[in-house]
N, CA and C atoms as a LAMMPS dump frame, in Angstrom:
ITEM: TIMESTEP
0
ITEM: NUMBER OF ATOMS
330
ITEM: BOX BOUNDS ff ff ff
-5.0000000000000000e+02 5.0000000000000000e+02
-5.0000000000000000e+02 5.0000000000000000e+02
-5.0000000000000000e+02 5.0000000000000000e+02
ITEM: ATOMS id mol type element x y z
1 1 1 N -16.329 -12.353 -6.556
2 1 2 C -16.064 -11.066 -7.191
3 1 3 C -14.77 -11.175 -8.014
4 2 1 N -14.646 -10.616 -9.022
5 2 2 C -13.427 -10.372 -9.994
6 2 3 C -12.41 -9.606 -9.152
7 3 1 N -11.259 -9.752 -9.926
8 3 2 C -10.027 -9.081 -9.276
9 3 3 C -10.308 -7.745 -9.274
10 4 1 N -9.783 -7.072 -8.177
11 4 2 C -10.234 -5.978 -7.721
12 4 3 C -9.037 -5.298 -8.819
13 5 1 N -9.291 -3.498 -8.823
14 5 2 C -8.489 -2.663 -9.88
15 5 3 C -7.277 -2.317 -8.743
16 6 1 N -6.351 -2.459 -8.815
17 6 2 C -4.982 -2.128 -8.426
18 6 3 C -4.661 -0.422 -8.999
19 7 1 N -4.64 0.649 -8.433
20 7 2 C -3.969 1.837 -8.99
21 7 3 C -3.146 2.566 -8.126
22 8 1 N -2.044 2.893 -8.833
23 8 2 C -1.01 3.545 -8.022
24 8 3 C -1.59 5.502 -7.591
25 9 1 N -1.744 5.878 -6.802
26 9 2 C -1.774 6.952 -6.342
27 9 3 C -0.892 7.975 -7.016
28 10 1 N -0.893 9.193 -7.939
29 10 2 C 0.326 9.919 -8.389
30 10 3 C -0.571 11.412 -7.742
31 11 1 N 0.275 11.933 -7.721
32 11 2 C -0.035 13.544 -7.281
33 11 3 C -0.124 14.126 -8.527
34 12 1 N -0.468 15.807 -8.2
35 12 2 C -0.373 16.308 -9.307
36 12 3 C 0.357 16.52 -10.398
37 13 1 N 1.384 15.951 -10.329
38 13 2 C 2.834 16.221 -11.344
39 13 3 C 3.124 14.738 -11.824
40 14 1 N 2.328 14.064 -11.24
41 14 2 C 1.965 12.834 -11.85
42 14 3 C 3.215 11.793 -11.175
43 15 1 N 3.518 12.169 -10.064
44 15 2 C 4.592 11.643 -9.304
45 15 3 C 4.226 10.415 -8.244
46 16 1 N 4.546 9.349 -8.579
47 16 2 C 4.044 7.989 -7.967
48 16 3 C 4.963 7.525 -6.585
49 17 1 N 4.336 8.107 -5.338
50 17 2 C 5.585 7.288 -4.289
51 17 3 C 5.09 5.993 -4.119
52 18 1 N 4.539 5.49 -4.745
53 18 2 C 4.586 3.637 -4.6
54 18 3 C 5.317 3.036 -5.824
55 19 1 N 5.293 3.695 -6.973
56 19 2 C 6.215 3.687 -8.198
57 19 3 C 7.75 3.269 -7.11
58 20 1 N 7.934 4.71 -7.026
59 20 2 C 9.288 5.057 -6.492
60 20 3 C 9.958 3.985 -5.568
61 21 1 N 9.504 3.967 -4.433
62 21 2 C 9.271 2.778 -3.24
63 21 3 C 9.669 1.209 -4.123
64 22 1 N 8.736 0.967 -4.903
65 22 2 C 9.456 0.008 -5.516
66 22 3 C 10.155 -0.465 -6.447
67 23 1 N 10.558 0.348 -7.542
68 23 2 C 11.587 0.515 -7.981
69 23 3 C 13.289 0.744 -7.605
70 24 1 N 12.93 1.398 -6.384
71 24 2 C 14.204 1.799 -5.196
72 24 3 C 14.429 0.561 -4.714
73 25 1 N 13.586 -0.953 -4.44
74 25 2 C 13.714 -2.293 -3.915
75 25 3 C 15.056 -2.585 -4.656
76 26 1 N 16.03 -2.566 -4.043
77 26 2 C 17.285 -3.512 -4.694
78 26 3 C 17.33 -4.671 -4.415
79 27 1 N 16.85 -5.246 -2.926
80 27 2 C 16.687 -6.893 -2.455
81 27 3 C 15.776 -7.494 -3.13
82 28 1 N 16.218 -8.629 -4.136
83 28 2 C 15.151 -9.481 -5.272
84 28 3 C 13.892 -9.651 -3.918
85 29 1 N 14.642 -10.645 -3.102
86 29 2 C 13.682 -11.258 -1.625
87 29 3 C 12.213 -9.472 -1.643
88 30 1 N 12.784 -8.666 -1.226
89 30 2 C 11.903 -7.584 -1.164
90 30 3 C 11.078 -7.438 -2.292
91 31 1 N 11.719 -7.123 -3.473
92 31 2 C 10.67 -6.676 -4.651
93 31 3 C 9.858 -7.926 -4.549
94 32 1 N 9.898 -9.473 -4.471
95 32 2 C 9.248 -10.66 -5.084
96 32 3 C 8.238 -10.379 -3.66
97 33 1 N 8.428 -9.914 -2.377
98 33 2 C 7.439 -10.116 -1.549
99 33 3 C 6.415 -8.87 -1.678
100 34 1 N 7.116 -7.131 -2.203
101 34 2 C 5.512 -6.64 -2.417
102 34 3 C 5.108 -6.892 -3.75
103 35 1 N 5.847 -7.617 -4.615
104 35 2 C 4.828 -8.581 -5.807
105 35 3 C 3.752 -9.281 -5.31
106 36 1 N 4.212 -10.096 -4.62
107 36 2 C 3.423 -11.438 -4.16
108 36 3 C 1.923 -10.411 -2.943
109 37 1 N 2.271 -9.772 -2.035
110 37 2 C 1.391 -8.889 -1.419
111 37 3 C 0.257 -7.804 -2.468
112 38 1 N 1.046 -7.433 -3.455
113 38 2 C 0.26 -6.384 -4.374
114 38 3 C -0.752 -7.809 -4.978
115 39 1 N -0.429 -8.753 -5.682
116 39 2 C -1.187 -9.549 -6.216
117 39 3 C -2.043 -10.292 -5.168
118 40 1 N -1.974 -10.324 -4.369
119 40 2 C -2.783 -11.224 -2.978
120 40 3 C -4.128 -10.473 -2.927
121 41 1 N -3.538 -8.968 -2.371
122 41 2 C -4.474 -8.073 -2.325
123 41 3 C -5.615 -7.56 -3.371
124 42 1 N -5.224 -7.793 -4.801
125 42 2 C -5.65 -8.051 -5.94
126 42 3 C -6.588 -8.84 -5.972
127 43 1 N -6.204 -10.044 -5.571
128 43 2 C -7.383 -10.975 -5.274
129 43 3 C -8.076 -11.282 -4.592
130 44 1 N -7.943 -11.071 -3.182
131 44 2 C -8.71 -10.742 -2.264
132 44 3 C -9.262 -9.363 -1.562
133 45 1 N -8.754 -8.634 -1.913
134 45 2 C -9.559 -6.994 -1.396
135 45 3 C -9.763 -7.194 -0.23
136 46 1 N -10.73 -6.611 -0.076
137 46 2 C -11.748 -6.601 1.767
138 46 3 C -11.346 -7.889 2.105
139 47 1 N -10.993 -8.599 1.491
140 47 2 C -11.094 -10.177 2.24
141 47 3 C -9.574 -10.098 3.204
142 48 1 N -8.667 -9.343 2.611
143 48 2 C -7.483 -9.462 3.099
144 48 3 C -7.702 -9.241 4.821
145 49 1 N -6.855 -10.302 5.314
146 49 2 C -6.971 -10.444 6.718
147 49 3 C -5.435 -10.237 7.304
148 50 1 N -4.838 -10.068 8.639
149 50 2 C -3.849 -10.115 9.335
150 50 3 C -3.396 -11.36 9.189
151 51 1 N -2.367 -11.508 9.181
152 51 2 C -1.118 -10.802 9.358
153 51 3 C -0.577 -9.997 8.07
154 52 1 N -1.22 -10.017 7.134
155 52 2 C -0.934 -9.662 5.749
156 52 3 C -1.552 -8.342 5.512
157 53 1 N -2.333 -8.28 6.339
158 53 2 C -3.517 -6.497 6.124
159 53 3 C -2.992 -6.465 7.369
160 54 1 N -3.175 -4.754 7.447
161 54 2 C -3.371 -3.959 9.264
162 54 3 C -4.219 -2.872 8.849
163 55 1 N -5.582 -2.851 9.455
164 55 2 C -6.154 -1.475 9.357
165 55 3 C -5.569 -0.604 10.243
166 56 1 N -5.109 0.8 9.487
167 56 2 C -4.577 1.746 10.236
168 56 3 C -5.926 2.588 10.877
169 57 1 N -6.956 2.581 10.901
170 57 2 C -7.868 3.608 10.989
171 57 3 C -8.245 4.288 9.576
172 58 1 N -9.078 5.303 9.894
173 58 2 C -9.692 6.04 9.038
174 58 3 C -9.781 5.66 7.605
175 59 1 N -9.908 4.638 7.193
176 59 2 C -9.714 3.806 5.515
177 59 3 C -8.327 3.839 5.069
178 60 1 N -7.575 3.731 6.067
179 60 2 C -6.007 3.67 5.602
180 60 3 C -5.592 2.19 5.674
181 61 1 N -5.169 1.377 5.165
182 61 2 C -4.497 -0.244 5.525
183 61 3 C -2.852 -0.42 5.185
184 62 1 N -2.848 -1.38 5.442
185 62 2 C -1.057 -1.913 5.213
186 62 3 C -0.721 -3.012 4.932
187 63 1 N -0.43 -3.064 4.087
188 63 2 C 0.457 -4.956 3.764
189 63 3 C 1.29 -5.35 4.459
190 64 1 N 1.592 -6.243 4.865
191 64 2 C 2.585 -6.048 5.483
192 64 3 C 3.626 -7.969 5.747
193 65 1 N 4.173 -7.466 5.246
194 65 2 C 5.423 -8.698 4.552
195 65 3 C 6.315 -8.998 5.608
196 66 1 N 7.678 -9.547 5.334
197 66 2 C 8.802 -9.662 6.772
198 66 3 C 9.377 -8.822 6.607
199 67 1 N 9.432 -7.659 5.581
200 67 2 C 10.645 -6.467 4.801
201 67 3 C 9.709 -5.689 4.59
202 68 1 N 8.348 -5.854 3.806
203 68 2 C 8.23 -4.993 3.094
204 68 3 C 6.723 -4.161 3.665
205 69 1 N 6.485 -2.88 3.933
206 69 2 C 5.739 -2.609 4.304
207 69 3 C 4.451 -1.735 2.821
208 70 1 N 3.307 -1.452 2.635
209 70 2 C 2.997 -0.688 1.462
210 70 3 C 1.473 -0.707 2.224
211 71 1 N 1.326 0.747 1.987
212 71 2 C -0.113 1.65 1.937
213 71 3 C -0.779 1.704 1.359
214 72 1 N -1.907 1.283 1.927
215 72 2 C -3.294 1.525 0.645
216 72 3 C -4.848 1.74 0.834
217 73 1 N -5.81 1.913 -0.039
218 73 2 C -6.907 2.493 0.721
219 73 3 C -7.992 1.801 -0.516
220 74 1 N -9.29 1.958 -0.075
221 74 2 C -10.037 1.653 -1.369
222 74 3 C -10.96 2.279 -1.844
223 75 1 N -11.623 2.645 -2.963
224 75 2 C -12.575 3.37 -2.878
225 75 3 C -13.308 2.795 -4.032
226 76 1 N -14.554 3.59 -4.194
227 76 2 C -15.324 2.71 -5.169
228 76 3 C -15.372 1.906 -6.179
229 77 1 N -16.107 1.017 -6.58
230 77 2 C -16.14 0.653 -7.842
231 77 3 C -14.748 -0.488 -8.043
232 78 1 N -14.685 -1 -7.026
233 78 2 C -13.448 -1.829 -6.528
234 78 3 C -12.462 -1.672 -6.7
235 79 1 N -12.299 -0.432 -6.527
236 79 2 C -10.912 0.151 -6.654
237 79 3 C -9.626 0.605 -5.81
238 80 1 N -8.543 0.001 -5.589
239 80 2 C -7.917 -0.246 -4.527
240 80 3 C -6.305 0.998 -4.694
241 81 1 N -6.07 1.938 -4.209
242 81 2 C -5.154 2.724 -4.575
243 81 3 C -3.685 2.086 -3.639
244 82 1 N -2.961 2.322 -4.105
245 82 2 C -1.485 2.137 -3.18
246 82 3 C -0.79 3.039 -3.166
247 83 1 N -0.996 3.504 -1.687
248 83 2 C -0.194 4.923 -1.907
249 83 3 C 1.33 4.924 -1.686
250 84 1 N 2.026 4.577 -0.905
251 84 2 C 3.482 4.444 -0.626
252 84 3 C 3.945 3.085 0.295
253 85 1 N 5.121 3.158 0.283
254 85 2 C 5.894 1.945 1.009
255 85 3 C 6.781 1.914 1.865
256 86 1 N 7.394 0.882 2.691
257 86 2 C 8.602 1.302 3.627
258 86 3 C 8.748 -0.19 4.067
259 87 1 N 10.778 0.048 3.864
260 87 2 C 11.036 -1.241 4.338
261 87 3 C 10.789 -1.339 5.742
262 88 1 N 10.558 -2.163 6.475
263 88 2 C 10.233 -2.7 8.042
264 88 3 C 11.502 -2.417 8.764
265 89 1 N 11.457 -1.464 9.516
266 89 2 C 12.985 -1.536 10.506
267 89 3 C 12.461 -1.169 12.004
268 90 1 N 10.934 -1.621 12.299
269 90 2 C 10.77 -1.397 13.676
270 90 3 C 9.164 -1.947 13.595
271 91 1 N 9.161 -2.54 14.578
272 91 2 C 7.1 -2.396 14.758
273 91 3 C 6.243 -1.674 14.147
274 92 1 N 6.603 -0.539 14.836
275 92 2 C 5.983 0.867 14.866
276 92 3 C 6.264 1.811 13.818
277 93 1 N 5.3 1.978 12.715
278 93 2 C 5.241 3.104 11.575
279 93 3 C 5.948 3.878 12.317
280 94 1 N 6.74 4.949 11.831
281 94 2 C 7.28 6.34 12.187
282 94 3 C 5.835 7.449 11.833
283 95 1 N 6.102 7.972 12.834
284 95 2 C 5.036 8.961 12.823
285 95 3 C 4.658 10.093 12.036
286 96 1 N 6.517 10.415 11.138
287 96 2 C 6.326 11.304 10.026
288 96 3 C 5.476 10.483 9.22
289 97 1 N 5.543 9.226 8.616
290 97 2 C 5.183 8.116 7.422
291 97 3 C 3.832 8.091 7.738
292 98 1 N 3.461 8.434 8.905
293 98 2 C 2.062 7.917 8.812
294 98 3 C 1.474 8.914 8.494
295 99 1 N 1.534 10.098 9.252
296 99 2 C 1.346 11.419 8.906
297 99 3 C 1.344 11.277 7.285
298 100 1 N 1.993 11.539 6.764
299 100 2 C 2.153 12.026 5.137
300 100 3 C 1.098 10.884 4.338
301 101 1 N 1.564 9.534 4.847
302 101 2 C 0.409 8.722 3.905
303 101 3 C -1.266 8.512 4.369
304 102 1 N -1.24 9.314 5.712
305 102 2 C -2.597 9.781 5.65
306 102 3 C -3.029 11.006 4.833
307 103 1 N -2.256 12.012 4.828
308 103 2 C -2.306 13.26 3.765
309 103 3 C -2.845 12.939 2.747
310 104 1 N -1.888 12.032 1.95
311 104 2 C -1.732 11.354 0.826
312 104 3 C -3.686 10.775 0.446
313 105 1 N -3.76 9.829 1.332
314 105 2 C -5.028 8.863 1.668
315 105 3 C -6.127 9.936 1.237
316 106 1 N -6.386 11.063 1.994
317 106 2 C -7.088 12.169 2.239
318 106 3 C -7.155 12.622 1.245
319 107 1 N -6.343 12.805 -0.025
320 107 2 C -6.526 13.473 -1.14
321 107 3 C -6.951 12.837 -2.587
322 108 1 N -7.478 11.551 -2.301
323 108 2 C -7.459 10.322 -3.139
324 108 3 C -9.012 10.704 -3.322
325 109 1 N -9.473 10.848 -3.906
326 109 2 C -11.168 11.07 -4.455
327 109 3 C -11.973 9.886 -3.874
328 110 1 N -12.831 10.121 -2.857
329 110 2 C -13.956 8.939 -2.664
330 110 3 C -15.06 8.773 -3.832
C-alpha cells in the first residue's frame, strides 16, 4: 500500500493542538524523534506495532518515542489524523490528556 495521508486534526477555528505540541518542541533530540515517529507511521499505518504504537482503546493510538508522546486515530480512505502530543514524564497518560484527546478523537468524522 502507498503512504498513508498524514492530517493534522484542527477544530473549528482552525486551531491545530498537534501543530502547537510541536512547534512548542525546543529539544532538537524531541522534534527529530516525533519527525522520525510521524514519518514511520506514514509508512506503515496499521502495520505500526509496539513499542512505537499503543492502542489506547476505542480507535485512539499513540506513538510513542523516549520523550515524545503524539495521538492519533484513522479513518477512511487511509487517512491517519494526529490529534495532540505530550512530552513523557510518567508511564501513565494523565487522565485529563486522555480525556480531552478522546473528545478530540470523537469529533474527527468517520
Amino acid at each position: 500500500m502507498p503512504d498513508w495521508k498524514i492530517e493534522d486534526y484542527k477544530d473549528r477555528n482552525g486551531h491545530s493542538p498537534i501543530r502547537e505540541f510541536i512547534d512548542a518542541l525546543k529539544d532538537a533530540r524531541a522534534r527529530k524523534e516525533a519527525a522520525v515517529l510521524i514519518k514511520a507511521l506514514q509508512v506503515r499505518g496499521n502495520q505500526m506495532r509496539s513499542p512505537a504504537s499503543h492502542p489506547l482503546g476505542g480507535g485512539l493510538f499513540e506513538l510513542r518515542g523516549e520523550q515524545v508522546r503524539i495521538f492519533y486515530c484513522f479513518r477512511p480512505g487511509g487517512r491517519i489524523f494526529l490529534i495532540d502530543g505530550m512530552i513523557k514524564k510518567r508511564d501513565r497518560i494523565p487522565v485529563e490528556v486522555l480525556a480531552r484527546v478522546r473528545k478530540i478523537e470523537a469529533e474527527i468524522p468517520r
